[in-house]
C-alpha positions as CSV (number, residue, x, y, z in Angstrom):
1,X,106.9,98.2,112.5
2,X,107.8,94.7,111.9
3,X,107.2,93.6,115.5
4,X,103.7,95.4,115.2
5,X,102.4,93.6,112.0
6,X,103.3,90.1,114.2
7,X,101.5,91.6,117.1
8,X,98.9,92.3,114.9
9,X,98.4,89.6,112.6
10,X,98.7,86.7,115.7
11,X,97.4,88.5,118.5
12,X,94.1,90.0,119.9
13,X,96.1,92.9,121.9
14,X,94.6,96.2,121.5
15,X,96.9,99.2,120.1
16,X,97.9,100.3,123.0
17,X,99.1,97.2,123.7
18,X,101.2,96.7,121.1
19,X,102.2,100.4,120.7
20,X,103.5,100.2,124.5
21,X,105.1,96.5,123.0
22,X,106.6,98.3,120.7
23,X,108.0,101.0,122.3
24,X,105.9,103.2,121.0
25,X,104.2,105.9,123.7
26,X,101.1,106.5,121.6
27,X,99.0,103.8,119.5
28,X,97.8,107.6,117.8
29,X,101.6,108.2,116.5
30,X,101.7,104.0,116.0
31,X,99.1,103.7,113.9
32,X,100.5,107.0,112.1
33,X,103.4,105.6,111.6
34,X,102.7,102.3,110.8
35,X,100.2,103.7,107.5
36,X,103.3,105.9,106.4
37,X,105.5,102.4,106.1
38,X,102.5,99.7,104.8
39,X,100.3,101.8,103.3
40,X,97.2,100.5,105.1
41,X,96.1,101.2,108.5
42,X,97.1,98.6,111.6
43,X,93.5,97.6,111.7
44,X,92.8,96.9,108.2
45,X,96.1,95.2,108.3
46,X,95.0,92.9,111.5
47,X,91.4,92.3,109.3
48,X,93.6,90.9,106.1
49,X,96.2,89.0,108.3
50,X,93.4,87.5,110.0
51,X,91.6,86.5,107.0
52,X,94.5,85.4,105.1
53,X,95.0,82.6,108.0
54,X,91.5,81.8,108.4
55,X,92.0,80.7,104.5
56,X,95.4,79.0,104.9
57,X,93.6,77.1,108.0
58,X,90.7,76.1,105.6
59,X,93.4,74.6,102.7
């Protein structure tokens, strides 16, 4: 899950992508996965990374 959130936060790869990355068969079971462990799904998790270095880039 930890390589994901990277993946996710500095990369544009789709969830297949990183699922497959990941060693993961399914971005389904990924994203399952990853929710049970953050808390918040992979894509509102890429949204906040996203955001949070748009702001550290503007500081």
């Amino acid at each position: 899950i930890q390589r994901a959130r990277q993946l996710l936060a500095e990369t544009n790869l789709s969830m297949q992508e990183i699922a497959e990355a990941c060693g993961y068969t399914s971005y389904t079971y990924l994203g399952n996965v990853f929710k049970k462990e953050t808390g918040i799904s992979p894509g509102r998790y890429r949204k906040q990374a996203q955001a949070h270095r748009i702001g550290q880039m503007g500081s």
